[in-house]
C-alpha positions in Angstrom: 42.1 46.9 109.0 39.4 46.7 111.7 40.0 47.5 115.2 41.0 45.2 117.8 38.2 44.6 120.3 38.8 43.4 124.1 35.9 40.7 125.4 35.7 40.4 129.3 33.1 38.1 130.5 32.2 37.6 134.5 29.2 36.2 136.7 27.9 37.9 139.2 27.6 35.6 142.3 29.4 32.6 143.4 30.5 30.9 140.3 33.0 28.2 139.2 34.1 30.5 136.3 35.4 30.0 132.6 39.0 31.7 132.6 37.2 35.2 130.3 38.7 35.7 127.0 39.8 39.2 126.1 41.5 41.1 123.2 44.5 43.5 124.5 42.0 46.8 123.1 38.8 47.5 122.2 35.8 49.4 123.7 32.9 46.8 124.3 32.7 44.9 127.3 30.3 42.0 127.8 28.9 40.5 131.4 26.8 37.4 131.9 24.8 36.9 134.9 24.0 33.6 135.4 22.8 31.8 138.7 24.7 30.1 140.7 23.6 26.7 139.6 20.6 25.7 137.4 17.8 23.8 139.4 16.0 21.9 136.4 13.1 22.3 138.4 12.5 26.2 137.8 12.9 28.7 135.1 15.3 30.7 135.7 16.8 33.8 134.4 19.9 34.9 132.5 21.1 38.1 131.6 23.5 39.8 129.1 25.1 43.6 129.7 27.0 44.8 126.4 29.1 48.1 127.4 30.6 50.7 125.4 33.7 51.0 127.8 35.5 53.2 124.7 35.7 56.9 124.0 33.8 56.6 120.5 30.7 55.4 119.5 30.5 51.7 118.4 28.1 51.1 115.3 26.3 48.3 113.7 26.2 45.9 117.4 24.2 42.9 117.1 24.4 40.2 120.0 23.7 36.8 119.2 22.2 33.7 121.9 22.3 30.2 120.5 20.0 28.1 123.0 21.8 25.0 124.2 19.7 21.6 123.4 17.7 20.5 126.4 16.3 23.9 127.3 13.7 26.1 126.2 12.5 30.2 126.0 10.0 31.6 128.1 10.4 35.0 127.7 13.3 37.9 126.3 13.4 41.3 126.7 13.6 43.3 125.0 12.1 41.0 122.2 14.4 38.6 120.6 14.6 37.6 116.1 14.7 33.6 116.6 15.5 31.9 114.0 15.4 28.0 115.3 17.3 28.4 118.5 19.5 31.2 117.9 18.0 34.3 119.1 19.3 37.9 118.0 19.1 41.2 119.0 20.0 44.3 116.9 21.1 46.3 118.8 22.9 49.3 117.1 24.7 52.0 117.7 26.6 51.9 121.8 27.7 55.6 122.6 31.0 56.1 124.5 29.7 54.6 128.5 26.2 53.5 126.9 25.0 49.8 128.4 22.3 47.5 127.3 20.5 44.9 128.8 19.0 42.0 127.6 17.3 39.5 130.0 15.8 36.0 129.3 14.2 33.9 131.0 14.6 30.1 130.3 13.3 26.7 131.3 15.2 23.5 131.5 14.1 20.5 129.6 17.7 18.6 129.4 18.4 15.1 128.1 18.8 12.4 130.5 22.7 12.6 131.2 22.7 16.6 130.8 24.4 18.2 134.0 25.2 21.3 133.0 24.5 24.4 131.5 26.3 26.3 129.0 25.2 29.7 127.5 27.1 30.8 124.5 27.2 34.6 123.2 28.2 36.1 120.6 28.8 39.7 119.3 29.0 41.3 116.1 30.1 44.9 114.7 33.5 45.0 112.7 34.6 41.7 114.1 32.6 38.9 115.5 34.1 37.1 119.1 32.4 34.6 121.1 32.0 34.0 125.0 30.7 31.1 127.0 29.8 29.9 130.6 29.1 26.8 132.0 27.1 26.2 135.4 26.0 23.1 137.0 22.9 22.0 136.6 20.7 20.1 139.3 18.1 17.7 138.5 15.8 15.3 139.6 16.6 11.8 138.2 13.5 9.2 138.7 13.8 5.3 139.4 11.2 2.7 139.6 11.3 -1.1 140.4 8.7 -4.0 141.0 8.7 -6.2 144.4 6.7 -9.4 142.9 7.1 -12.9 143.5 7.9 -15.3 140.3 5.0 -17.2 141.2 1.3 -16.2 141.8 -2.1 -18.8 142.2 -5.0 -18.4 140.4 -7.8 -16.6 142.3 -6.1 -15.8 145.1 -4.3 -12.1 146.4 -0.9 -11.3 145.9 1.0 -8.2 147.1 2.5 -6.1 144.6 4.8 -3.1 145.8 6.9 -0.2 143.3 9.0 2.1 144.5 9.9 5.4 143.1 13.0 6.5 143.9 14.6 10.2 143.4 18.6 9.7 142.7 18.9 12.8 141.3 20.1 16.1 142.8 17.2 18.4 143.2 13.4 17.4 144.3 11.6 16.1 141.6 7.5 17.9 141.6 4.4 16.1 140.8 5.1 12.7 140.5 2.6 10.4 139.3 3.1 6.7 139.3 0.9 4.8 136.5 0.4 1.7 135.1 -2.2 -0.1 133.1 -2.9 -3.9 134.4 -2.5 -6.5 131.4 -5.6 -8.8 130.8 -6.2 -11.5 133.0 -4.7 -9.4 136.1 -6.8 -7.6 138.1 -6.7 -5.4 141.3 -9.8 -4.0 143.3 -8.5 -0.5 142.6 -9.3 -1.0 138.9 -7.1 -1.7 135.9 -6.3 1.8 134.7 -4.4 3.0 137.7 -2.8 6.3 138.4 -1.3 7.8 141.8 -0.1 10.8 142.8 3.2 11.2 144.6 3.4 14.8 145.2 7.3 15.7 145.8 10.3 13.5 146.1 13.2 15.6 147.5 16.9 14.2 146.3 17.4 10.7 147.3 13.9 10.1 149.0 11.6 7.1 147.9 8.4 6.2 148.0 6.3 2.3 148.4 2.9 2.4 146.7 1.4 -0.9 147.3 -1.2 -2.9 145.4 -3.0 -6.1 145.8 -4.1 -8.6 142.8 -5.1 -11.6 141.0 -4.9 -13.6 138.4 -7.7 -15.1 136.6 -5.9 -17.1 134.3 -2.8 -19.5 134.5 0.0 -17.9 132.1 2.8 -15.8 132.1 2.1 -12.4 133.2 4.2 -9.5 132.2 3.3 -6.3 134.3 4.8 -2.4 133.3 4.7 0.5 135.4 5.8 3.5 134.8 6.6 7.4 137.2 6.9 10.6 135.7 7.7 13.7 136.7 6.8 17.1 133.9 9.3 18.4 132.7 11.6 15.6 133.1 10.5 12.2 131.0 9.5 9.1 132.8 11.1 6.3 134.2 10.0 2.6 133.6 10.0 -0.7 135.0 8.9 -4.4 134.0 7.7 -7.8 136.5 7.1 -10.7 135.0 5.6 -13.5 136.3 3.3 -16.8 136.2 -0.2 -17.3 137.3 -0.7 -20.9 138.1 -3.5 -22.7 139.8 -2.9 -24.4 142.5 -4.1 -28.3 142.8 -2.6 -28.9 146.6 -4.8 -26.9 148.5 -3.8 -26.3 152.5 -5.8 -25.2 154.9 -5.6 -24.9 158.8 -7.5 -24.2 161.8 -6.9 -23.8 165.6 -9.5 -22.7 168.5 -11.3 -19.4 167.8 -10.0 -18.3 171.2 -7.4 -19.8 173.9 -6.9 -19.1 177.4 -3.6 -17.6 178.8 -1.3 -20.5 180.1 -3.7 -23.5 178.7 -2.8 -25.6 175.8 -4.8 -25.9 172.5 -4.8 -27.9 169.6 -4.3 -27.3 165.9 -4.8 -28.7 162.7 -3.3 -28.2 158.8 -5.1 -30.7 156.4 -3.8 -30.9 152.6 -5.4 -32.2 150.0 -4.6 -33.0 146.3 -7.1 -32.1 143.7 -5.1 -33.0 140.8 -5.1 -35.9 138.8 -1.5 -37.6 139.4 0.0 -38.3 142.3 1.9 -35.5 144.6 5.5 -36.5 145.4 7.8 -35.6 148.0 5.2 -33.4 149.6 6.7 -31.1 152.5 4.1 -29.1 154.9 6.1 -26.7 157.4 4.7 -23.9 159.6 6.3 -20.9 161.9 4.6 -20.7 165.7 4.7 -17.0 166.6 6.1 -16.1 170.1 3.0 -16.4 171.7 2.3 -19.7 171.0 4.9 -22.7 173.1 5.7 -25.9 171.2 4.2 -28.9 172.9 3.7 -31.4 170.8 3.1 -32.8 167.0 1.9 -36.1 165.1 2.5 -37.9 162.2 6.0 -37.3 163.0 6.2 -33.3 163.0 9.7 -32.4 163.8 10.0 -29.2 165.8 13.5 -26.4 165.5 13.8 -24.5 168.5 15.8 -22.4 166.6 13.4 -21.3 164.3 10.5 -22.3 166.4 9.0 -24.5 163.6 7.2 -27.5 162.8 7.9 -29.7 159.7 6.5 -32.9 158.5 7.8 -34.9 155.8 4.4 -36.2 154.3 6.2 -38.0 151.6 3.5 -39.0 147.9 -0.2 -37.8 148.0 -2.5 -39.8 145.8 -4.7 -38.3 143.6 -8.1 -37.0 146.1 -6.2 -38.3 148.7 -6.4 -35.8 151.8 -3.9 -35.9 154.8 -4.3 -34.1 158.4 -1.2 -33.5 161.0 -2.2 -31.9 164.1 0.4 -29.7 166.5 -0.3 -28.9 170.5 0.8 -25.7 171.8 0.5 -23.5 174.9 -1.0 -20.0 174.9 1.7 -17.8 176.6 0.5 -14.2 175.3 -2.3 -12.1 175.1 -3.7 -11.0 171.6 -4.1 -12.3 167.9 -1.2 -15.2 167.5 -0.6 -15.9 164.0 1.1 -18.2 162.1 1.9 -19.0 158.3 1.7 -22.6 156.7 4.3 -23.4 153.7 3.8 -26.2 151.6 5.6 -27.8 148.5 6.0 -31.2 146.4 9.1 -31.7 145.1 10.8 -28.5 143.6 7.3 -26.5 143.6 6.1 -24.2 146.1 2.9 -23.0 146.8 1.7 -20.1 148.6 1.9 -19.9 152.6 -1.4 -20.4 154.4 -2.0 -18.1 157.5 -3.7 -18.8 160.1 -4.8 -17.2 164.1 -6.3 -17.5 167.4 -6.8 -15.2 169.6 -5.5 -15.7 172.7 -7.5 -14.4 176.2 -6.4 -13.6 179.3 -7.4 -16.2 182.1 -10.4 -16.1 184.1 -9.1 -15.3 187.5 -10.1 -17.7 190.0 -13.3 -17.2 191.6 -13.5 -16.1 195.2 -15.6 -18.6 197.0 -18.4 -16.8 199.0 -18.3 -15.7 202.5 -19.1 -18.1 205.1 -22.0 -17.6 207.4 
């Protein structure tokens, strides 16, 4: 009848521990030393001592290592037999007191909702027992998303923005945003584009902007996608339409205003389709250095929100329309403001428009008398 055999296993280090598993005799004793967690991020090394803790030589040892799925060899020693992912190591005969080491050095490349790592040993002479240990494992975990509007005109800019976001639980290294720009969408940065994040530590994000435009009316479906080696990629989709815009707004104000005078503006709208526009709505947003005065054609101003509206009702076909608003220069500096217009349930995009606003010519000083 073969011997009983007694199996110890411990970590070295701070460890959540499996309870070790032990015979009540035998003379080989086996220690893992693991890390204290995994960071998915960087190989990282394991190593197993088998111990002849007996007062006879043991014959005939071999230790067997079956890799867990999701992470990958870069080095044993001594030399490992593999045979798919079990590794083996023949290691003979263990005098009475006689240790051997055998160190690898692994690489994590775990599935998506891995979050730990297990190592699983086995040894063989007369019997054959089994020991295993699990440690956490940290990794980074990569989300992207699209800022677009549902809408975009024809020929004319529009503000993209993705963010990359790390919601995992170590920094995620050279990430690298990508995305190819279908036809018909087009950017001044080029079609084929690819940036460089750098590192995203647990929980940090990063905005990568990116301005385009259409040249063609249609729905537009746009992909992106961040990746970070070893760990996969992350994905995400916008999708959108490209219309052209026959309601075209435009506005203009003096080039440059005095502190404290007023000035006038204008917004003119015109409709360069073929049927008639209906329930058309023209509204702007004065900026805080700008004081409401006056409007025509009925401009309602909201103190509130410190905005004009006007109700401009049907637009004939070519038909153009101009409302005018007067306002009072109160601060120094560009003085912006953004025109929204839409006809019936559509919207189209907002207009801006500035002046620059001066300071006042002081007085002059009237000259001395003789």
């Amino acid at each position: 009848m073969p011997p009983q055999v007694r199996l110890l296993v411990a970590l070295l280090g701070v460890l959540a521990a499996e309870p070790p598993t032990a015979a009540d005799h035998g003379p080989l004793e086996i220690t893992q030393r693991l890390p204290e967690r995994v960071d998915g991020a960087t190989p990282f090394a394991v190593e197993v001592l088998v111990r002849n803790t007996g007062g006879e030589a043991v014959n005939g040892v071999v230790v067997n290592d079956d890799l867990p799925p999701g992470f990958e060899l870069r080095d044993a020693v001594p030399p490992a037999s593999r045979v798919g992912n079990q590794l083996s190591w023949a290691v003979g005969r263990l005098g009475p007191g006689e240790q051997r080491s055998l160190r690898l050095t692994l690489a994590a490349r775990p599935a998506p909702d891995q979050t730990a790592f297990r190592h699983a040993v086995e040894v063989a002479y007369q019997g054959r027992l089994t020991a295993a240990q699990t440690v956490p494992l940290t990794r980074p975990v990569l989300e992207v998303s699209i800022a677009a509007p549902a809408k975009v005109v024809v020929g004319a800019p529009t503000d993209l923005s993705f963010v990359v976001r790390n919601s995992g639980t170590a920094a995620a290294a050279g990430v690298v945003l990508q995305t190819q720009l279908p036809a018909g969408l087009n950017s001044p940065q080029g079609n084929d584009l690819e940036t460089n994040l750098g590192a995203l530590a647990p929980g940090q994000s990063r905005t990568v902007p990116l301005s385009v435009v259409a040249a063609r009316e249609g729905d537009v479906v746009l992909r992106v996608t961040a990746q970070a080696e070893p760990w996969g990629s992350a994905s995400a989709e916008a999708r959108f339409t490209a219309e052209v815009v026959r309601l075209v707004l435009a506005g203009h104000g003096p080039p440059t205003l005095p502190e404290q005078f007023a000035g006038l503006f204008e917004m003119t709208v015109r409709n360069d389709q073929a049927e008639a526009a209906r329930g058309v709505v023209l509204s702007l947003t004065l900026p805080s250095g700008l004081a409401f005065l006056r409007a025509s054609d009925g401009g309602s101003y909201d103190d509130r929100t410190h905005s004009v509206r006007w109700d401009l009702g049907d637009l004939a076909p070519g038909s153009v329309r101009t409302v005018a608003w007067n306002a009072t220069a109160l601060q120094a500096g560009e003085q912006a403001w953004a025109a929204h217009l839409q006809a019936g349930t559509r919207t189209y995009p907002d207009v801006r428009c500035s002046s620059r606003v001066v300071p006042a010519a002081p007085p002059a000083t009237p000259p001395p008398r003789p």
